[in-house]
C-alpha positions in Angstrom: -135.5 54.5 -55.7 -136.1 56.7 -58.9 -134.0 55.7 -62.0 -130.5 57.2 -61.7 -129.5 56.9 -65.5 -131.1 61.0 -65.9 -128.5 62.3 -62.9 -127.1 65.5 -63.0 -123.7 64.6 -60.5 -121.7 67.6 -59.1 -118.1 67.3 -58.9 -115.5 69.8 -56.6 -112.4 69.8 -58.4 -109.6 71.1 -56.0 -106.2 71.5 -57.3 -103.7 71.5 -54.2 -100.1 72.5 -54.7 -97.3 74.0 -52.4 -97.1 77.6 -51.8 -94.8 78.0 -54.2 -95.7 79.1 -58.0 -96.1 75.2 -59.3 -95.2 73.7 -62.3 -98.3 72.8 -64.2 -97.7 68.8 -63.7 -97.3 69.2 -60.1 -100.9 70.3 -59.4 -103.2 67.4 -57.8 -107.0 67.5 -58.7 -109.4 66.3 -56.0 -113.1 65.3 -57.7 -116.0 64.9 -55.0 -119.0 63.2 -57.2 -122.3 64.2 -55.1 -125.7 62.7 -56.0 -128.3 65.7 -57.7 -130.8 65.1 -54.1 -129.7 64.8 -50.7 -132.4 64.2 -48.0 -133.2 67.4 -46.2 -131.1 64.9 -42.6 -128.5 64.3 -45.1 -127.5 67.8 -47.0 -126.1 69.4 -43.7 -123.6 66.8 -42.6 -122.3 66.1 -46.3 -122.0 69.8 -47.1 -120.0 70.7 -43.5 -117.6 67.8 -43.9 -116.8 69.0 -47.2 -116.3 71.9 -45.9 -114.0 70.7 -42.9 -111.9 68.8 -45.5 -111.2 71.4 -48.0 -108.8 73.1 -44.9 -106.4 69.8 -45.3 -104.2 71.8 -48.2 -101.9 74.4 -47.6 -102.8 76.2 -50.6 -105.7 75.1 -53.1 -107.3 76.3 -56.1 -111.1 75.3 -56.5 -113.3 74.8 -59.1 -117.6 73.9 -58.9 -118.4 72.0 -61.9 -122.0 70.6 -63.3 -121.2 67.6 -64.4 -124.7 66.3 -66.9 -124.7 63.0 -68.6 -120.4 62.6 -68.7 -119.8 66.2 -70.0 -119.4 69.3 -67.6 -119.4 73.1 -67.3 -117.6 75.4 -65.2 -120.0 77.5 -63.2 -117.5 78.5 -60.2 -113.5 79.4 -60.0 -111.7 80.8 -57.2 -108.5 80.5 -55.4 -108.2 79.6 -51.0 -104.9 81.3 -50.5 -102.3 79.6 -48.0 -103.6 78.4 -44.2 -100.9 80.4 -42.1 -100.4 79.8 -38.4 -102.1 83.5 -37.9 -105.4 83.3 -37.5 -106.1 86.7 -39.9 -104.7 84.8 -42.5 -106.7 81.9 -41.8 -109.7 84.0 -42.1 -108.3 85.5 -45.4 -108.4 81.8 -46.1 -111.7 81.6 -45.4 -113.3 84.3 -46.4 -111.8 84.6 -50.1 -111.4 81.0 -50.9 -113.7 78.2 -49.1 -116.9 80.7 -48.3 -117.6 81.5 -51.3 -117.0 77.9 -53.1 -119.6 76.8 -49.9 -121.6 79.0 -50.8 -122.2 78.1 -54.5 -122.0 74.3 -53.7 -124.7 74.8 -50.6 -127.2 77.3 -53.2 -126.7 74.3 -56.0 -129.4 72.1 -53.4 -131.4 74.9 -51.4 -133.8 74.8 -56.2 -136.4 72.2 -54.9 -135.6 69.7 -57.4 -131.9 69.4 -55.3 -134.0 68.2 -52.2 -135.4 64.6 -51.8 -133.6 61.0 -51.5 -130.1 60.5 -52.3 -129.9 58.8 -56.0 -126.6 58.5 -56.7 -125.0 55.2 -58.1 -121.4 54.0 -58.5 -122.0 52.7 -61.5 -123.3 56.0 -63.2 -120.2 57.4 -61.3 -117.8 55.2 -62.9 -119.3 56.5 -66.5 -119.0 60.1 -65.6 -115.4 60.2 -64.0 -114.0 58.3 -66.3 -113.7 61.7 -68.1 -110.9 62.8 -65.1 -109.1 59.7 -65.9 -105.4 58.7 -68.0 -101.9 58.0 -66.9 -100.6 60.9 -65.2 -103.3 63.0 -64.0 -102.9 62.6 -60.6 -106.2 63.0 -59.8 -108.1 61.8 -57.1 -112.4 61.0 -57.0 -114.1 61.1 -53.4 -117.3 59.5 -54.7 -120.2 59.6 -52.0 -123.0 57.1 -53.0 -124.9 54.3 -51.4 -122.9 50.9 -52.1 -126.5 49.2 -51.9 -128.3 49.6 -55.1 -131.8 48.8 -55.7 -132.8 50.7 -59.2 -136.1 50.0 -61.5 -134.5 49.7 -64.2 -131.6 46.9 -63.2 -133.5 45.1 -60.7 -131.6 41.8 -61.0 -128.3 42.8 -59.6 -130.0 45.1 -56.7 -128.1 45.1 -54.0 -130.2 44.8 -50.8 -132.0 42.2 -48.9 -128.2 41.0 -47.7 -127.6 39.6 -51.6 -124.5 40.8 -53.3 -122.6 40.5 -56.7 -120.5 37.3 -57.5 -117.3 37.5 -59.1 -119.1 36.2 -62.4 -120.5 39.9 -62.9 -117.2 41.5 -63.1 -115.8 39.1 -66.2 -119.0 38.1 -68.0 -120.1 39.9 -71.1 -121.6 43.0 -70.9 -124.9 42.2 -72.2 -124.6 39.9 -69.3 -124.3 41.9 -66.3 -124.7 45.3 -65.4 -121.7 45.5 -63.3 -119.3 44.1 -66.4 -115.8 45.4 -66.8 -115.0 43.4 -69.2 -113.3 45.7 -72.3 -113.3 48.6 -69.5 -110.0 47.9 -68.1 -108.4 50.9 -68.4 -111.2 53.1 -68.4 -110.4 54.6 -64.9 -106.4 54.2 -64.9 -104.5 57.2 -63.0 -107.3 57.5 -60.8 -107.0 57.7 -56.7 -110.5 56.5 -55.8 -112.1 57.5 -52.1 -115.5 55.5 -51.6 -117.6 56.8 -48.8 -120.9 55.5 -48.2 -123.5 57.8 -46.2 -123.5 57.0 -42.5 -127.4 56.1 -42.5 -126.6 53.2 -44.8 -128.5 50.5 -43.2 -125.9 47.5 -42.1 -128.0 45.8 -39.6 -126.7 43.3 -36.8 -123.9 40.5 -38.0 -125.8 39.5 -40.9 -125.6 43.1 -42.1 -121.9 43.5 -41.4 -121.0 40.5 -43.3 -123.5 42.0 -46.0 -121.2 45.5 -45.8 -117.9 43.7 -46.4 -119.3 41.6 -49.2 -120.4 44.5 -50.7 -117.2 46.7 -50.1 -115.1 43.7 -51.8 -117.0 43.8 -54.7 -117.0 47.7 -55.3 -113.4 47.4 -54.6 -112.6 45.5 -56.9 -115.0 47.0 -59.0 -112.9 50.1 -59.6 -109.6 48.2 -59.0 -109.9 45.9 -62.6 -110.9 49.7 -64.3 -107.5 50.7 -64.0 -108.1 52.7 -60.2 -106.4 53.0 -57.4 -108.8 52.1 -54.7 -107.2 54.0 -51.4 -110.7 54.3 -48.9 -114.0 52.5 -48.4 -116.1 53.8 -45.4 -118.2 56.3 -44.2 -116.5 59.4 -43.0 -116.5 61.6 -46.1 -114.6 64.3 -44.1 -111.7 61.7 -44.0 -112.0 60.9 -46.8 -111.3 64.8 -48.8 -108.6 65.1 -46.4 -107.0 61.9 -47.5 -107.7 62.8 -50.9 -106.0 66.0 -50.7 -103.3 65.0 -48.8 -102.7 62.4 -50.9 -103.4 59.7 -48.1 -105.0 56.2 -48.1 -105.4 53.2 -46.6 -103.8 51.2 -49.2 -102.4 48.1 -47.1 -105.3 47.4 -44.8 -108.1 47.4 -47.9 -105.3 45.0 -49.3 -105.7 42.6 -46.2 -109.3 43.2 -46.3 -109.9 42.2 -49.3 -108.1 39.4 -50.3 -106.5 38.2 -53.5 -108.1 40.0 -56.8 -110.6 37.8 -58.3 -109.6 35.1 -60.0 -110.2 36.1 -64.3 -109.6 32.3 -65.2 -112.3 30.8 -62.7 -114.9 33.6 -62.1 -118.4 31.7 -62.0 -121.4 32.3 -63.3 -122.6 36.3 -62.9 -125.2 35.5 -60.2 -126.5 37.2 -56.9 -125.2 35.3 -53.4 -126.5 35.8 -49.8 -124.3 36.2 -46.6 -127.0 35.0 -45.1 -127.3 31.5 -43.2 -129.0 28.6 -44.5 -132.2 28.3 -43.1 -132.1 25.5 -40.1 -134.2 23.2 -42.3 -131.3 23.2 -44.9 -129.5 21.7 -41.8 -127.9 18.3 -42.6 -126.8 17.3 -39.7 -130.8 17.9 -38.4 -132.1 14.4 -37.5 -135.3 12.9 -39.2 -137.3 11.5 -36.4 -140.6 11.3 -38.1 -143.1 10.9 -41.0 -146.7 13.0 -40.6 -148.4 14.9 -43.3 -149.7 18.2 -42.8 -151.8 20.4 -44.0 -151.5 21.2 -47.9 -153.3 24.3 -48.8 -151.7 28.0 -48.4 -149.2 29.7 -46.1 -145.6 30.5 -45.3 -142.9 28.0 -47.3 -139.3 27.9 -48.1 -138.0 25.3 -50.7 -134.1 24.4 -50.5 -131.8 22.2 -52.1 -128.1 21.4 -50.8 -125.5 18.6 -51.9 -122.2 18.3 -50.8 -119.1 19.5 -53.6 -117.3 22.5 -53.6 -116.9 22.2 -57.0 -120.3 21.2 -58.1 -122.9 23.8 -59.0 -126.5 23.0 -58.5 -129.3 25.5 -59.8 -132.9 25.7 -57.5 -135.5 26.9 -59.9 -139.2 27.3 -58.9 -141.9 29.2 -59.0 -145.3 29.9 -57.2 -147.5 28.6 -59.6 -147.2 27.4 -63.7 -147.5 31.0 -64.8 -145.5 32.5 -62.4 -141.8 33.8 -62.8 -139.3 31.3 -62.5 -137.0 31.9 -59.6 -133.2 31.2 -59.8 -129.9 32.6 -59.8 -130.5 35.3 -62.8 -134.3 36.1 -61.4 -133.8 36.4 -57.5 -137.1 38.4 -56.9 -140.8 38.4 -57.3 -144.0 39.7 -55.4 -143.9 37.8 -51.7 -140.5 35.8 -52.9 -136.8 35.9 -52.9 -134.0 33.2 -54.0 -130.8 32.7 -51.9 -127.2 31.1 -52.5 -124.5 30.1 -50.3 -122.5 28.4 -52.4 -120.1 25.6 -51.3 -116.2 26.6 -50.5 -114.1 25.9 -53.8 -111.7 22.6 -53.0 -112.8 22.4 -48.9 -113.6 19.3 -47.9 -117.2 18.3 -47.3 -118.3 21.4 -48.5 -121.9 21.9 -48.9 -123.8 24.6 -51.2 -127.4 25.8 -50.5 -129.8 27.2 -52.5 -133.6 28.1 -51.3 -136.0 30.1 -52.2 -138.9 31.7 -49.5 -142.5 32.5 -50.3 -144.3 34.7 -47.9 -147.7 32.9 -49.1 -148.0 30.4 -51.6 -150.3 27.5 -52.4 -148.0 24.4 -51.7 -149.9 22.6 -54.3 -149.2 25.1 -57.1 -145.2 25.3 -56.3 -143.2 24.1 -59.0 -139.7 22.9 -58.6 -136.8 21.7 -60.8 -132.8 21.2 -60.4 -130.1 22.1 -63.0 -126.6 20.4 -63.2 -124.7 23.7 -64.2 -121.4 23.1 -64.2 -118.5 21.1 -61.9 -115.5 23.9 -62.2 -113.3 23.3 -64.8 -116.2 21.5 -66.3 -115.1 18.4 -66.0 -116.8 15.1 -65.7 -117.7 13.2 -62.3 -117.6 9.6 -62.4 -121.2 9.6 -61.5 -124.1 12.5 -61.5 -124.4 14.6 -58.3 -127.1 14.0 -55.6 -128.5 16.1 -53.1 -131.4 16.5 -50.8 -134.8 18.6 -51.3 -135.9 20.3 -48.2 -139.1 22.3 -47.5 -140.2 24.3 -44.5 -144.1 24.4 -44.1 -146.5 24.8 -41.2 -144.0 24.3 -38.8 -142.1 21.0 -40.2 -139.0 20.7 -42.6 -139.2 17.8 -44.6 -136.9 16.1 -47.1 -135.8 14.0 -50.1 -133.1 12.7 -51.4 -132.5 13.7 -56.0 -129.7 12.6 -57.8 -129.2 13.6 -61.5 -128.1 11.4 -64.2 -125.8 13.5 -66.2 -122.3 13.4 -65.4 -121.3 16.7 -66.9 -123.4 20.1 -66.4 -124.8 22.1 -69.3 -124.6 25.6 -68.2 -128.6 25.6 -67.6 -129.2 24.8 -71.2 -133.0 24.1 -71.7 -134.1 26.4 -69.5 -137.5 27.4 -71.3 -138.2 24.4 -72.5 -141.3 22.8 -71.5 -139.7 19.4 -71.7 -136.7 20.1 -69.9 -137.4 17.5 -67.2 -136.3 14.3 -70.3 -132.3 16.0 -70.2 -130.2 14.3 -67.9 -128.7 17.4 -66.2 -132.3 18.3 -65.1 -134.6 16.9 -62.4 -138.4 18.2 -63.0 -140.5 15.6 -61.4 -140.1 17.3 -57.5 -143.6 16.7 -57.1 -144.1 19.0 -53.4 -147.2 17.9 -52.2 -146.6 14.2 -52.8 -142.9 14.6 -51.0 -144.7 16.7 -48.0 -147.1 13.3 -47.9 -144.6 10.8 -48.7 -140.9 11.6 -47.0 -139.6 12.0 -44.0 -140.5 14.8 -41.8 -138.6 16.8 -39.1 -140.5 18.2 -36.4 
């Protein structure tokens, strides 16, 4: 997807008010943030539900602004006069008000550089309408955009491959993380946000509906600690303008939906998580029934560590070969590799976290592994260091092996680039993978 930090967002402001003359603070803006392209599928349907939800107000005064880099300019103004029962005043409606806004909105993407894939991104959104924002305003911001975001130039928090945001992103500095709010807390107060993702959205199968709602949390809350008013998250954008006008929402269900805000004192670390399940050879409860080598040259292999504690963090790093990248929770991608978390239930019982990383074709005897002791929450000490099993999948077996570390106390990943990391006690670097696929037990 191109880099979206060059768009050129339109915005429909609509002013609704009653049929009578209005007092000035009475008026209600509606903003709908459009992405510069829409696919040449796409335009139609976003463009006709528009139109279908501007006919929610009794009486509405429209405007068509450019909105370029957070400023804006007016290049449209007109006024929809009051939908009657008669249908000749509906078409007066019509014909003075909404066809000629359509008009100007549907000529803004018929210029060839309005046509191609849909590049919008909420967080470039947030930047621009934060300009419609303060106590008071009584404004409200349909915002259609893809709640997946995959862009060049942030590819460590792209949101695809079923990974989404932690908590940690939305408190941790914003050198940090992209997706900070930190100091931004009342950047979008007085706003009425509507989020509508495009139907063709892929969501695929259970794993991608548990993906969706992950996603849809975070964005939620996203806005939410900015000072909005979060009132829709879906994918009817029709709905959604008529909601907005009518001042509508669906306050109490997103409310149920999405839990308890995130907790400010106790975020964790700014990381990407899967909703994906551990593979089965992270499986604990699979039985070790024998010990065979294989083969140790190239192919298919996934590395995993798990260890029971909700409150202990464990850190997988490893990489393909000594110069390659080094794979872990702040560098989830490379060519032909991607690192997963499910991290372990905070205070459940037994919990487990996983961590594994999958190489579509790697030289087992170049892999390089290591473990961090990051943290135990509240950073406390245990009374001894945390232990956990090594598991690899390769050529059709899973084997494993048992790691403990010695330190007692994490170190927030401290050590990181050295080359000597492996002599602290809150690392293990001595996961030697072709002597454990030899040497441990193996799982058919």
């Amino acid at each position: 997807m191109k880099s979206l930090f060059s768009l050129v967002a339109f915005a429909v402001i609509v002013s609704a008010c009653s049929s009578e003359a209005p007092a000035p603070d009475s008026e209600r803006n509606v903003v709908v943030s459009l992405p510069t392209q829409l696919s040449n599928s796409e335009r139609p349907t976003v463009l006709e539900n528009i139109e279908r939800g501007l006919w929610a107000a009794d009486t509405v005064r429209v405007r068509l602004a450019a909105i370029e880099g957070g400023g804006g300019r007016e290049v449209a103004d007109g006024v929809i006069p009051p939908n009657g029962r008669l249908s000749a005043r509906s078409r007066l409606r019509y014909e003075l008000g909404v066809r000629p806004f359509m008009g100007l909105l549907k000529s803004s993407y018929e210029h060839e550089t309005r046509v191609g894939d849909s590049n919008a991104d909420l967080v470039l959104a947030g930047e621009i309408l934060q300009q419609f924002a303060g106590a008071g305003t009584n404004t409200a911001v349909v915002v259609y955009a893809p709640l997946q975001r995959d862009l060049e130039t942030d590819v460590e928090v792209a949101i695809r491959d079923n990974l989404y945001p932690s908590d940690g992103h939305l408190f941790a500095p914003p050198d940090v993380s992209t997706l900070s709010v930190r100091g931004r807390e009342r950047r979008l107060q007085g706003l009425e946000v509507y989020l509508v993702s495009p139907p063709s959205e892929p969501w695929l199968g259970e794993v991608g509906e548990r993906h969706k709602r992950a996603v849809r949390r975070f964005w939620y809350w996203w806005f939410s600690l900015q000072g909005a008013r979060v009132r829709y998250v879906g994918a009817s954008l029709e709905a959604a303008v008529h909601m907005a006008i009518d001042s509508e929402g669906d306050d109490e269900r997103l409310r149920e939906e999405f839990g308890p805000p995130p907790d400010a004192e106790r975020p964790g670390k700014a990381e990407m998580r899967t909703v994906r399940d551990p593979p089965p050879c992270l499986d604990p409860e699979r039985t070790v029934t024998s010990s065979a080598p294989t083969r140790l040259d190239a192919g298919p292999l996934m590395v995993g560590i798990t260890w029971e504690g909700g409150d202990i963090d464990l850190d997988l790093h490893a990489r393909a070969h000594s110069g390659a990248p080094e794979l872990y929770f702040d560098h989830v991608r490379a060519p032909g590799a991607l690192f997963e978390k499910r991290p372990a239930e905070i205070g459940e019982t037994g919990a487990r976290g996983f961590e594994w990383v999958t190489f579509e074709n790697v030289n087992i005897r170049d892999v390089r592994l290591a473990v961090n002791f990051f943290e135990v929450v509240g950073d406390r000490e245990l009374a001894q260091g945390p232990r956990g099993q090594l598991r690899v999948a390769f050529d059709g077996r899973c084997y494993v092996r048992d790691f403990s570390i010695r330190a007692r106390r994490g170190n927030h990943g401290e050590g990181r680039d050295d080359p000597n990391r492996g002599g602290r006690p809150e690392w293990t670097d001595d996961l030697d993978l072709p002597g454990l696929v030899l040497a441990s037990r193996a799982i058919p």
